[in-house]
N, C-alpha and C positions, 0 to 999 in steps of 0.2 A: 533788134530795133523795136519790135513790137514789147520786148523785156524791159528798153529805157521807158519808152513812152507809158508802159502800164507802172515802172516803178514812180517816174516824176509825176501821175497824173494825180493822186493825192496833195502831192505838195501846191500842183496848180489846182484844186479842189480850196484846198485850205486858204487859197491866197483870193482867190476869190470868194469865195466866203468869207472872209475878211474889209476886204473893202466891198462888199454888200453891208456889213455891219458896220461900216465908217459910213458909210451913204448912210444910210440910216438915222446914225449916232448925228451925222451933219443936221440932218432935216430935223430932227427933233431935239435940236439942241442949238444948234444956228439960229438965229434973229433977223441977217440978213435976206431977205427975200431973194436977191439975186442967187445969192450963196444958195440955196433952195431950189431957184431956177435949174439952176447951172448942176447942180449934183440930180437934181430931179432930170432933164433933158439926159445926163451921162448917164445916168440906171435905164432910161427907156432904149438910150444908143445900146448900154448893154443886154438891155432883155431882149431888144433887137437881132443882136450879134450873138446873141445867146440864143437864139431862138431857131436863126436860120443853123447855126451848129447841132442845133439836137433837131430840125429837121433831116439835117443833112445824116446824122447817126441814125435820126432814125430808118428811114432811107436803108441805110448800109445795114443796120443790123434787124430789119421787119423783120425775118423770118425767125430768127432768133428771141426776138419782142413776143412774138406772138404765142411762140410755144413756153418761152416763159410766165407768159398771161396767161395760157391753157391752164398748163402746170398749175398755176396759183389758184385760178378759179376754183380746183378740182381738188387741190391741198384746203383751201380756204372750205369749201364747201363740204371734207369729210372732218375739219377741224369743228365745223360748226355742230354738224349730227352729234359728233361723237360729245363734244359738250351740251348737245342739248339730253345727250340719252345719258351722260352720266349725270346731269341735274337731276334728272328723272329718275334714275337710279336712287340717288343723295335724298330724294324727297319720298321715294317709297321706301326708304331703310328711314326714316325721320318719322314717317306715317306709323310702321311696325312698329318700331323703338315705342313711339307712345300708345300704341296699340297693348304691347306686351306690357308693357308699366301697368296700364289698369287694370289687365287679364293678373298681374302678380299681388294685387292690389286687391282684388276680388278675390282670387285664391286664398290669399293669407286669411283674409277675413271669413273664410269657409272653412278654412284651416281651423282657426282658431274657434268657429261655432261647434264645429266637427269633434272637436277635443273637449270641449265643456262637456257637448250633449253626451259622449263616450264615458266619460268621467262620471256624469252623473248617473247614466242609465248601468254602470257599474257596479255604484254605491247603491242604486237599487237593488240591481241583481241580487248580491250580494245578501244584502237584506232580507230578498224572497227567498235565498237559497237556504237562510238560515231558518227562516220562517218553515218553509215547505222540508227540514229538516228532518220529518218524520218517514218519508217515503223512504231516502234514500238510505238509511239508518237500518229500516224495518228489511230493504233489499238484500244490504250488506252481513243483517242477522240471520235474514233468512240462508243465506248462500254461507253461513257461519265464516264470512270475512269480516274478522272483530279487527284486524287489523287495518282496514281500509273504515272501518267506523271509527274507530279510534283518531284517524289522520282527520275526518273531518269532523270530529270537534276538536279536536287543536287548530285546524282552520278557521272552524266558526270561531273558538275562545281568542286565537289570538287577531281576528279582526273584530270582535267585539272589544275587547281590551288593548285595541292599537290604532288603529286608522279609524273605526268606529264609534272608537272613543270620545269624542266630543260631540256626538249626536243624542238628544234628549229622547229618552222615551225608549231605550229598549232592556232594560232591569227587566221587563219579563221573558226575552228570548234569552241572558245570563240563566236566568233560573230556569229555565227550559234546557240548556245547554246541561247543565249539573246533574239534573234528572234524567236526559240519558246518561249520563255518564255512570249514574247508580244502575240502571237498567243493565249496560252492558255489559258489567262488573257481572252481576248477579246470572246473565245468561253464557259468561265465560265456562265459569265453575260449573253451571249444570250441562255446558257441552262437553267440558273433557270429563265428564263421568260418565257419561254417553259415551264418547268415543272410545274410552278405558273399558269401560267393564259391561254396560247396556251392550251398546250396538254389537260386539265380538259373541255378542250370546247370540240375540236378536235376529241378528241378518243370518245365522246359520239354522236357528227355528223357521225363519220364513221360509228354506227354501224346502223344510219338510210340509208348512202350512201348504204354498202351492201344488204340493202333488195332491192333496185333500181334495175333492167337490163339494160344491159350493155351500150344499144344506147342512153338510160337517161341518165347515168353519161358523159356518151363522149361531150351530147349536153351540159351541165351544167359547167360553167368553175370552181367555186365552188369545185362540186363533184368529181371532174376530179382530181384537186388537192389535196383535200385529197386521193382519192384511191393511188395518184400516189408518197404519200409523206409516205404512212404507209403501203406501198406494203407488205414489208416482214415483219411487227411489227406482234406479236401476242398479242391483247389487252386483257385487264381482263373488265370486265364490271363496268363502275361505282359503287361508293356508293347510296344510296337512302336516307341514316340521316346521320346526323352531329355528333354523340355521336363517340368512341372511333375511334377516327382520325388518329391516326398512322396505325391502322390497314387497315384503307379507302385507304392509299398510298403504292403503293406496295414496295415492299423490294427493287426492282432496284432502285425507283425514290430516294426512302429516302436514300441509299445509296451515290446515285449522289449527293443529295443536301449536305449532310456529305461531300464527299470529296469538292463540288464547293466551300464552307464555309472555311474547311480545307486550301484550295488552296490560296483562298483570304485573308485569315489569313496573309499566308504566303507572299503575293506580298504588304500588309498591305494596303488594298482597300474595306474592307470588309464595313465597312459606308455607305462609298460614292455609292456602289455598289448595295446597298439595296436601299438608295437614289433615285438612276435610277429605280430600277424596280420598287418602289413606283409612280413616277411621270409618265411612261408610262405604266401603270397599268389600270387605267381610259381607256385610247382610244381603246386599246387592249380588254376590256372588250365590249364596243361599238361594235367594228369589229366584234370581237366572236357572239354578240347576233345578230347582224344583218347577220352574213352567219348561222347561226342556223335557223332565220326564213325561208331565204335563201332556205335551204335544206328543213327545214320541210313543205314548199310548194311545193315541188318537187315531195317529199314522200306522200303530202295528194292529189296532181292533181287537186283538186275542191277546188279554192278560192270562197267560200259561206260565210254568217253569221254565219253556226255552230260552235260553242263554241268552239265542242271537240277542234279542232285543235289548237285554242286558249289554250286549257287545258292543248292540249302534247306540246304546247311551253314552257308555262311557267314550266311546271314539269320538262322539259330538261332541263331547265335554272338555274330552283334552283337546278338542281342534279348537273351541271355541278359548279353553284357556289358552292356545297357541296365539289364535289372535288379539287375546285381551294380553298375553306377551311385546307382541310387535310392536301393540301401541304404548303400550309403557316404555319400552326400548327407545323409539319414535320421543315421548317426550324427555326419557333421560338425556338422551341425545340433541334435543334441543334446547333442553334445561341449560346443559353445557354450553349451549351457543351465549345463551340471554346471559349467564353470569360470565362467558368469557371463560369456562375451565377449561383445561383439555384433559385426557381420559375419560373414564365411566364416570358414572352417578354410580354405586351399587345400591346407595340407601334407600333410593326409587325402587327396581328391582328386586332389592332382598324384599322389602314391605309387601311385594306383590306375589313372591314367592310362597309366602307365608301365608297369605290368605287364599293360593291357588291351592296349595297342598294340606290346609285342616277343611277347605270344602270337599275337597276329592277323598280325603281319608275316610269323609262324614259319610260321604257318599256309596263307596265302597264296603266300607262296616254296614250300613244301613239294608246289602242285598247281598249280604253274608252275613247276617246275625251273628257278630261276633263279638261287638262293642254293643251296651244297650244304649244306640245311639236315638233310639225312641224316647228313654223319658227325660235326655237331655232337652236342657231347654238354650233357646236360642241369644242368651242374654249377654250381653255386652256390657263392659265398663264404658261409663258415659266419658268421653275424653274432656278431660282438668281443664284446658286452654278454650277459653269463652271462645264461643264460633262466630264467626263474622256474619254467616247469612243462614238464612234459615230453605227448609229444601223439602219442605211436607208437600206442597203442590206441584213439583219440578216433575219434569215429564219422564225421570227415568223412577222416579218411586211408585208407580202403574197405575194403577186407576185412581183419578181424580178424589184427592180426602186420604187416600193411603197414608197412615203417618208409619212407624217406625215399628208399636207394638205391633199395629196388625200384619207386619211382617215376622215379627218373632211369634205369633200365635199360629203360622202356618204349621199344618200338620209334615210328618215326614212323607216324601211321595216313593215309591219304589216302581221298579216297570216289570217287575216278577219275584216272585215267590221267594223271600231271602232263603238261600241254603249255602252254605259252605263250598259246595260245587261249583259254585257260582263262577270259582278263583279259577276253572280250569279255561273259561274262555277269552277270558279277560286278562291273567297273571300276566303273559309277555306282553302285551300293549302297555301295561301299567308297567312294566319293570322296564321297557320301554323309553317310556317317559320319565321313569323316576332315573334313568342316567341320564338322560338328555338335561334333565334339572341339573345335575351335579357336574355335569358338564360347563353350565355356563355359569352358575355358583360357585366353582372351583370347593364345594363343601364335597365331601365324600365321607360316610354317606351320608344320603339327605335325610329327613323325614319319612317320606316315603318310601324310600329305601328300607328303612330301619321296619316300618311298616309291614312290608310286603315279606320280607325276608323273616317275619313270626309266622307265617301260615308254612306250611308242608305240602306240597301238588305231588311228590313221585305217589303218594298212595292209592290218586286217584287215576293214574295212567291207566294199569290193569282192566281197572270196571271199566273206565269208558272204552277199553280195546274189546272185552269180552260180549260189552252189550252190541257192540257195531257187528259183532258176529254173530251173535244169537238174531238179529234182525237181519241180518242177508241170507241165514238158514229158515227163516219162515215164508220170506219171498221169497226165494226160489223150490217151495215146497205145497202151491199151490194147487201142485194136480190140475184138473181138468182148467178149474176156475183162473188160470194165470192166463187164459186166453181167449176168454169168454167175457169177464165180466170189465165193465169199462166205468171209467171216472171222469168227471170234466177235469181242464185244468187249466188256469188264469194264463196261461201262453198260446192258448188253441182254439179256433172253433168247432172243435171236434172234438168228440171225448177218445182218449187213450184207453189200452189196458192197465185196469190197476197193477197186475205186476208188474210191467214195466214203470208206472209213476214211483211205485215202491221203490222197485230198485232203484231209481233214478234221487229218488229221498235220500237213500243210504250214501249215493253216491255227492251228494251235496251235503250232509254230513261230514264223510272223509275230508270234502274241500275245504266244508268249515275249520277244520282238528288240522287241515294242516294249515290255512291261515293263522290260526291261533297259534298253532305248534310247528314250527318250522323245522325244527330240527328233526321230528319224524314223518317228514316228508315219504318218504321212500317206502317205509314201512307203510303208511296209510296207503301211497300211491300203488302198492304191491296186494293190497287189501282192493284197490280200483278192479286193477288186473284179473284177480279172482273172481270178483261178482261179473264183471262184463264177460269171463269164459262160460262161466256157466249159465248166465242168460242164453248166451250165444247156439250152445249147446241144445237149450229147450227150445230154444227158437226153431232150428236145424230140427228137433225132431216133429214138431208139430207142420215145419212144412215138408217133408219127407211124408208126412201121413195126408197130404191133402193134396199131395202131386201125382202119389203115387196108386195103383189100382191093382186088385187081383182078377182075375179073370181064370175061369176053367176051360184050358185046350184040351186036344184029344189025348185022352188015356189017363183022363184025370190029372193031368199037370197043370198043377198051377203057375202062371202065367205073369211076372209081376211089370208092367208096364205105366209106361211114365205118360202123363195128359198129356196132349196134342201144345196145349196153353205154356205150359212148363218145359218142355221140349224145346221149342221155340226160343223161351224167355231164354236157356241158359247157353243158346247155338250162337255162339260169337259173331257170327256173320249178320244172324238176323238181330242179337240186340244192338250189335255196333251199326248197323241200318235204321233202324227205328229211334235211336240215340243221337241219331246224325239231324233230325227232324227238326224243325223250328218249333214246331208244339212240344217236344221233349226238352225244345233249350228255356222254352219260357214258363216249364212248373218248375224248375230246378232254378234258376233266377230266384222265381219266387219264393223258394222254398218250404219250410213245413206250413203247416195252415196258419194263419195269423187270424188273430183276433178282430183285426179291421174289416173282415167279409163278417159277416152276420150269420149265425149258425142257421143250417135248416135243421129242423127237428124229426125226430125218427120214423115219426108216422106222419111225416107229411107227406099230400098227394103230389101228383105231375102239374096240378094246375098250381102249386104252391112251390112251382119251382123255378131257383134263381139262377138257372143256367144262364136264360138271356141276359140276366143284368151283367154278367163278368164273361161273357168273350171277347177276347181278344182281340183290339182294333190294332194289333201291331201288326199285321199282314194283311194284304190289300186281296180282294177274292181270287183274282190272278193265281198268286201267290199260294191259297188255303188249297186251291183246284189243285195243284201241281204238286202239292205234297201229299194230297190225300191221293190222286193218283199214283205217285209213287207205289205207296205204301200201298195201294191196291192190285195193283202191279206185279208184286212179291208175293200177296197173301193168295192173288189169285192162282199165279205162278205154280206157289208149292202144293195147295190144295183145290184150287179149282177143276183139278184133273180127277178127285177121288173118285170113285163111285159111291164111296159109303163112307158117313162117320159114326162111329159108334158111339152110345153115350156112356161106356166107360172109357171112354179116350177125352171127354168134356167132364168139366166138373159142373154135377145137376143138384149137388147140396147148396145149399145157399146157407147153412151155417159155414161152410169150408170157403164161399164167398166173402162171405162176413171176417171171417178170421185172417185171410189174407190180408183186405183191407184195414183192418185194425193194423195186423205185423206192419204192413209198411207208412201206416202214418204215427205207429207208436217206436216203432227203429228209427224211423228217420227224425222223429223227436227226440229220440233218446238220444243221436250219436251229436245232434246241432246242439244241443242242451250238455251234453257231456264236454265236446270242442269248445263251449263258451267258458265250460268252467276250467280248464287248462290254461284255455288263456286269461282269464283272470288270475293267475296264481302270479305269486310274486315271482323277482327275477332270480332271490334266492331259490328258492322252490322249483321253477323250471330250469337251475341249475344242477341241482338234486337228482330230479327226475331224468338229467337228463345221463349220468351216471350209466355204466354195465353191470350189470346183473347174471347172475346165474339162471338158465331155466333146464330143466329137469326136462328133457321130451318123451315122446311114450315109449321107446324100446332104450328107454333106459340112459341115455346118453344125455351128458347134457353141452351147454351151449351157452354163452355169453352174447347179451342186446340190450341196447339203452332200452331202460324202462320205458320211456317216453315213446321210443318207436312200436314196442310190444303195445304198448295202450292203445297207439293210435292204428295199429295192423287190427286189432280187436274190433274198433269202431270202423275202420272200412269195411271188415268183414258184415258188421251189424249194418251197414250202409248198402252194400251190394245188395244184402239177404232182402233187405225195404226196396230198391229200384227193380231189383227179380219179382218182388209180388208184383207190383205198380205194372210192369209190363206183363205177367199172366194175365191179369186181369182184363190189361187191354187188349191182349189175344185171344181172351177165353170170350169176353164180346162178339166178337169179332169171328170167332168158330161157331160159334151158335145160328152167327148169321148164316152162314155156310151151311151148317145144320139143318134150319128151315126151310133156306130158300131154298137150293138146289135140286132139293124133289119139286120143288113148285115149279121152279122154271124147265126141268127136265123132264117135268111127266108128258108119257107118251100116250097115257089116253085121257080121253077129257071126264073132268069129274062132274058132277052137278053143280048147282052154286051154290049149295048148302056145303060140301063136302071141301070145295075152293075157299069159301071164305071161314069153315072151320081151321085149316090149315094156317092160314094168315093171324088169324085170332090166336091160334095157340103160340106162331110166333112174335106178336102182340104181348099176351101176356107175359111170355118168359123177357122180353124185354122190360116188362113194365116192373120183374119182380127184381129183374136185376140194378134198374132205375131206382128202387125205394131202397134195398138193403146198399147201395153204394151212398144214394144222396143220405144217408144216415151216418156212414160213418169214413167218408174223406171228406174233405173241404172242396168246396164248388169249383176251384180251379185245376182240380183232378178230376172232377168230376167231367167240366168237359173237357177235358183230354181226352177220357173216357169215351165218352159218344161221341163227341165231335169227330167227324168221318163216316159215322157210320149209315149215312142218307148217299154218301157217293162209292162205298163200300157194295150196301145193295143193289144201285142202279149199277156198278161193274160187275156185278153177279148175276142180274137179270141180263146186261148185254153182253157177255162175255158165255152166257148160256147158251147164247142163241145158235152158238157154232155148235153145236151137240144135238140141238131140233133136228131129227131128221123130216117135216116139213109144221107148218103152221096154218090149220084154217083159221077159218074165219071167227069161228067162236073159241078157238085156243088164243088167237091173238086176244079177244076181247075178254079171256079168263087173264091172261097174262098180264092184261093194263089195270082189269079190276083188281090183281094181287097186290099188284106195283103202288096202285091207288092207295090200298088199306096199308101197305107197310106205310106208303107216307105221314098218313092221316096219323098212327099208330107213333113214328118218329116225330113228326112235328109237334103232336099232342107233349111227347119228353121234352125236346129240347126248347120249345116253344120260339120254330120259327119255321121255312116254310119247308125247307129241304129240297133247294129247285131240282136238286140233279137225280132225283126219283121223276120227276117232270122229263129230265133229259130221257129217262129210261123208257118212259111210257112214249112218249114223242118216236122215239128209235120201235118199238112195235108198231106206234100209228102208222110210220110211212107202208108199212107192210097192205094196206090197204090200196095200194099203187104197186100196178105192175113192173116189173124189171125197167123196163123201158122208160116211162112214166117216172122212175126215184129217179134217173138217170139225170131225166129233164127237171127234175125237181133241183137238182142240187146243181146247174148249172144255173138253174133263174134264181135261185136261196140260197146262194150260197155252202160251203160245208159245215155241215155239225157236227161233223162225230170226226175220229180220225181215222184215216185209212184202214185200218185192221178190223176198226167197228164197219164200217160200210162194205168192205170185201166179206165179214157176217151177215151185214143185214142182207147186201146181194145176193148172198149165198141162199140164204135162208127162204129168199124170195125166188128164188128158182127153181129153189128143191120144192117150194109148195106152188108151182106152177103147173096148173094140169097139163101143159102145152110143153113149156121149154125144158119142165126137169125130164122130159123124155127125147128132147134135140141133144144131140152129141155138139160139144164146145160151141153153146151156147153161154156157160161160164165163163168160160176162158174171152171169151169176145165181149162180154161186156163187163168183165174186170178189167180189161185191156183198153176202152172206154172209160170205165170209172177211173182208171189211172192217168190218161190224158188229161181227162177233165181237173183231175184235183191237181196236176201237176201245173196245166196253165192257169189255174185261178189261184195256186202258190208264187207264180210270176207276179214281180212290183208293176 
């Protein structure tokens, strides 16, 4: 029902709204006023009847009205926000829109100011760069990057001739531009003659100029120049072979000759430019070897006949042709790059060949008088092809004005005596060389070759073998004076025995013959073996004469007895003890004397003594206590108990002093000095050496051992025989002590104090005499090995005495401290410092002025000083001189048994 009524209600909708529009259409269209009346009354009957009907609806559906009127209000009123917040939306995207229009608008126009001022402040630059084109030019010369000078004038020329091109007014940076280009041109060519043929000489002179001081080089014009021309260069040190030659040239140089190449490429001179440095390649070479010899006379100071010097010429000279090789390799090789060949260049390299090998021949003739290469003269065919640049003031032609002649008016330079002998030290270095040429010349033979192979060497083998042994029979023929008489020498501050420098000559001789002469290694090496047995031999009997003593026992038998010192020195136990020492491990560290201590001189006094300045801060006093007590320990040990020493059981000569200390600072140079030159030998050589050999022993029999181990059993021997004096010496100190003191601190009746302190003084002196014949001939840091100890040596012999006093008065104690006194004064006076533990020693008598009782309480309120064996002495001592207690029975016993409590709870943490 409710389904008809809601489908017909439109159609009754429609039909009244139809005739509401005919009511209407009547009224405003009608003319009859009734007709007006009449439709006008029926629309009010309707609006009437229509009125109570939608009362009456409304009625029936309020509640339904009402929340559809909620609903709308609240649709209506978020249709309205939301249209009002997207107008507001729509009008701040309207606001931005022409916000960001101006900001693009601004932009562009900044943009576009932006781009001008860029542009322009460009074409400045530009401008200034080319202007200011000198600095970086003069950087790029300086650092010899011709190739990065080169880029920018092609940069300047082609912005001057392109984008710059329509700017008035810069024909004078054009001609600025061309004039370097002349410039750089000209400083190409004088750097690869420099890196060719100057610098490969040059830089190996310098590094002989630097070992010179400083008033040699100032005097030398030479030296001078070089120092003053490579001040700030950091050089690398030559090649020594000829094999992988790019490697020989350091990465600057090759670099350099790359860009010079490049460069020359570019200015299309590259020919003609090789050309030149071929043709003045020759003179330059000349120059080189004659300021070589030059310096290397400088460097040796004694123009003599010896070879060596001779040796280190010629070795300079091929090293330096080696590296004036590399670098021509280095441009043949980049030659190749710039023209795009692949293989060699040889015609680079042949040309170089050829002027290394008529300098070296000139050279070699010249210090063999063999060629009269004196009255040649230095003269050259001027080369046919007009030269492009001229090179009288270029920095490789020497001193400023040098032109060409004054190079050929140079006299010949020699660095010794030309003889024909000459060839013996030199021949295989040179033959050497002269394959290694032929080597990479593929020519066989070379110049050289041909050369070397006119002279005859077997004839001179014989003489130089016969002279090496006529002079090892003269040194070892010295009699008395081969151990007596001494030499300085540039390795020591200390002078040696001259026979051992002698022999030690001969034997660096042999090194040199077999360096030169490799091939008779064995035979020289077997000539080593000879002179060091028989050194070894003289050695052995001069210390056999000064170890050893006769003495007459009963019934006229002689007596042959060995020093107390030597004894000692050779008792396994007590050197492998005293070798165990820190002070034994830090002279042997340091090994034979060097030159960096400052020599004391022979007759210097104690007050001119350098002890103090070189002892040893590597051990903290702790430390020094604990060794020196060891080693006092032992010495007291084995001789503390004598009663007597005798002074044939001490060595009282002081020339047998002397002689020892010479053997062991002149063995121990000789075996460091002999070890350096083994291992200097080449590897063929101590291949050689290293070979079996026959030796012949004394009962006839012989035996096969590498040479090399025979040699080196020789110099151990000569090395033990040098650490056996070094420790006599420091036992034979050290016995003396013994000597002195122990009547002093044993005597049992009291002497006067004339008679006391002559005692003291005489062992004063004998210290004092053995202080100046050592500080004369070992070096200071033997020296105090020497002494050093022997301040806590004493004070363990004055309290280690004390157990022997059968008692102490009052004035024996005060003879004992005054002894104690004077040795110190007498010791600190040598070593020059204070000697505390002579302090400890007189301290240890002081307490003796304190009853048994009294020390007891002393070292409970002070602490312990001494260690228990010393204070179970001094207690001792003090009771036996007690007129009271040494006559109580186990009064000892009861207060050692106290003093042991005591020191045990004060050793409690």
């Amino acid at each position: 029902m409710s389904a008809e009524s809601s489908g017909s209600r439109p159609y009754e909708v429609d039909a009244k709204s139809g005739l509401l529009i005919n009511v209407i259409r009547t009224l405003t269209t009608s003319a009859s006023e009734d007709q007006k009346h009449y439709e006008k009354s029926k629309l009010e009957k309707g609006y009437a009847d229509y009125g109570v009907i939608v009362d009456k609806l409304v009625k029936e559906h309020e509640y339904d009205v009402d929340n559809c009127l909620k609903s709308f209000r609240q649709v209506s009123t978020k249709i309205t926000a939301s249209r009002e917040r997207i107008h507001n939306v729509r009008n701040a995207l309207q606001t931005c829109k022409s916000l960001l229009q101006c900001r693009r608008d601004d932009l562009k126009k900044l943009w576009m100011e932006n781009a001008e001022q860029k542009r322009v402040a460009n074409i400045l630059q530009q401008i200034e760069e080319i202007k200011n084109l000198n600095k970086s030019i003069e950087d790029y010369m300086a650092n010899s990057n011709y190739h990065e000078a080169v880029n920018v004038l092609k940069r300047s020329d082609i912005l001057l001739n392109g984008p710059l091109s329509g700017i008035e007014g810069l024909s004078q940076l054009r001609t600025h531009i061309q004039e370097h280009s002349q410039v750089i041109l000209n400083r190409i060519i004088e750097d690869l003659l420099q890196i060719l043929v100057v610098e490969p000489f040059e830089i190996q002179l310098l590094e002989l100029v630097k070992t010179l001081p400083e008033e040699t080089i100032n005097v030398s014009v030479t030296c001078k120049e070089l120092s003053k021309k490579y001040a700030s260069n950091v050089l690398i040190p030559p090649p020594n072979t000829i094999p992988n030659n790019n490697a020989n040239v350091s990465e600057s140089s090759s670099k350099r000759i790359s860009d010079s190449l490049e460069a020359l490429t570019v200015f299309d001179q590259l020919d003609s430019a090789l050309d030149n440095i071929s043709d003045r390649s020759g003179p330059l070479y000349r120059k080189a070897v004659n300021d070589t010899v030059t310096v290397l006379k400088i460097v040796c100071k004694d123009l003599n006949t010896d070879t060596t010097h001779l040796v280190k010429l010629i070795k300079l000279v091929q090293s330096q042709l080696r590296s004036s090789y590399a670098a021509h390799s280095v441009m043949a090789l980049q030659y190749n790059k710039v023209r795009f060949k692949e293989g060699s260049n040889d015609e680079i390299l042949n040309k170089f060949w050829e002027n290394a090998q008529e300098v070296l021949e000139t050279l070699i003739s010249d210090h063999l008088d063999i060629w009269p290469s004196k009255g040649q003269t230095l003269t050259e065919a001027e080369p046919t092809r007009k030269r492009l640049f001229r090179f009288e003031n270029a920095a490789f032609s020497g001193t400023p004005g040098t032109t060409k002649s004054t190079i050929k008016a140079q006299p010949v330079s020699v660095i010794c005596k030309p003889d024909p002998c000459n060839i013996v030290a030199i021949f295989h270095m040179v033959n050497r060389f002269a394959q290694e040429i032929e080597s990479l010349t593929q020519t066989a033979p070379c110049k050289l070759n041909v050369f070397l192979n006119s002279l005859v060497m077997e004839t001179f083998i014989e003489r130089v073998k016969g002279d090496l042994e006529r002079k090892a029979s003269k040194a070892l023929s010295g009699g008395s004076d081969v151990w007596s008489i001494l030499v300085s020498v540039p390795t020591s501050n200390v002078k040696m025995l001259m026979s051992c420098v002698a022999i030690f000559g001969l034997c660096e001789n042999v090194a040199n013959l077999i360096k030169n002469m490799e091939q008779y290694t064995q035979r020289f090496a077997s000539l080593w073996l000879m002179i060091i047995a028989d050194y070894s031999k003289c050695a052995s009997s001069m210390y056999e004469q000064i170890t050893r003593s006769m003495s007459a026992a009963e019934n006229d038998v002689v007596v042959t007895r060995r020093k107390i010192s030597a004894a000692w020195a050779v008792d396994e136990d007590v050197s492998r003890f005293l070798k165990t020492l820190d002070s034994w491990t830090l002279i042997n560290s340091n090994g034979p004397a060097s030159t960096s201590i400052p020599q004391t001189p022979a007759d210097a006094t104690p007050s001119t003594s350098v002890i103090g300045s070189v002892l040893a801060a590597n051990e903290s006093d702790a430390e020094i206590r604990r060794r020196n007590q060891r080693e006092s320990d032992i010495l007291i040990s084995n001789i503390g108990n004598q009663n007597h020493i005798g002074k044939a059981e001490m060595i009282t000569d002081m020339d047998h002093v002397r002689a020892l200390a010479c053997m062991h600072e002149s063995l121990q140079w000789f075996a460091v000095n002999m070890r350096k030159l083994l291992k200097n030998l080449s590897p063929g050589a101590k291949e050689i050496i290293d070979v079996r050999i026959e030796m012949t022993e004394k009962d006839g029999k012989t035996s096969t051992e590498k040479l090399g181990q025979l040699i080196e059993q020789r110099l151990a021997n000569l090395e033990s025989m040098s650490e056996t004096c070094l420790l006599m010496l420091h036992l034979e100190l050290r016995v003396h002590c013994f000597f002195h003191l122990l009547p002093l601190a044993r005597s049992r009746t009291v002497p006067g104090h004339a008679d006391g302190d002559r005692e003291a003084e005489e062992f004063g002196r004998d210290l004092t005499t053995f202080y100046n014949v050592l500080s004369s001939h070992v070096s200071p840091t033997k020296l105090k090995y020497l002494i050093d100890g022997l301040g806590h040596l004493c004070a363990s012999i004055f309290i280690s005495s004390s157990q022997h006093m059968k008692k102490l008065s009052d004035n024996g104690r005060k003879r004992v401290c005054r002894q104690i006194f004077s040795v110190q004064q007498r010791l600190s006076f040598l070593t020059r410092r204070r000697e505390s533990e002579l302090d400890r020693a007189r301290a240890f008598f002081e307490l003796l002025n304190h009853d048994p009782d009294q020390l007891l309480a002393l070292i409970m309120e002070r602490g312990a000083a001494f260690s228990h064996i010393e204070y179970n002495h001094l207690l001792s001592l003090a009771i036996r001189s007690h007129p009271v207690l040494s006559c109580q029975p186990g009064a000892l016993e009861h207060r050692i048994a106290q003093l042991r409590q005591i020191l045990a709870h004060m050793s409690k943490p």
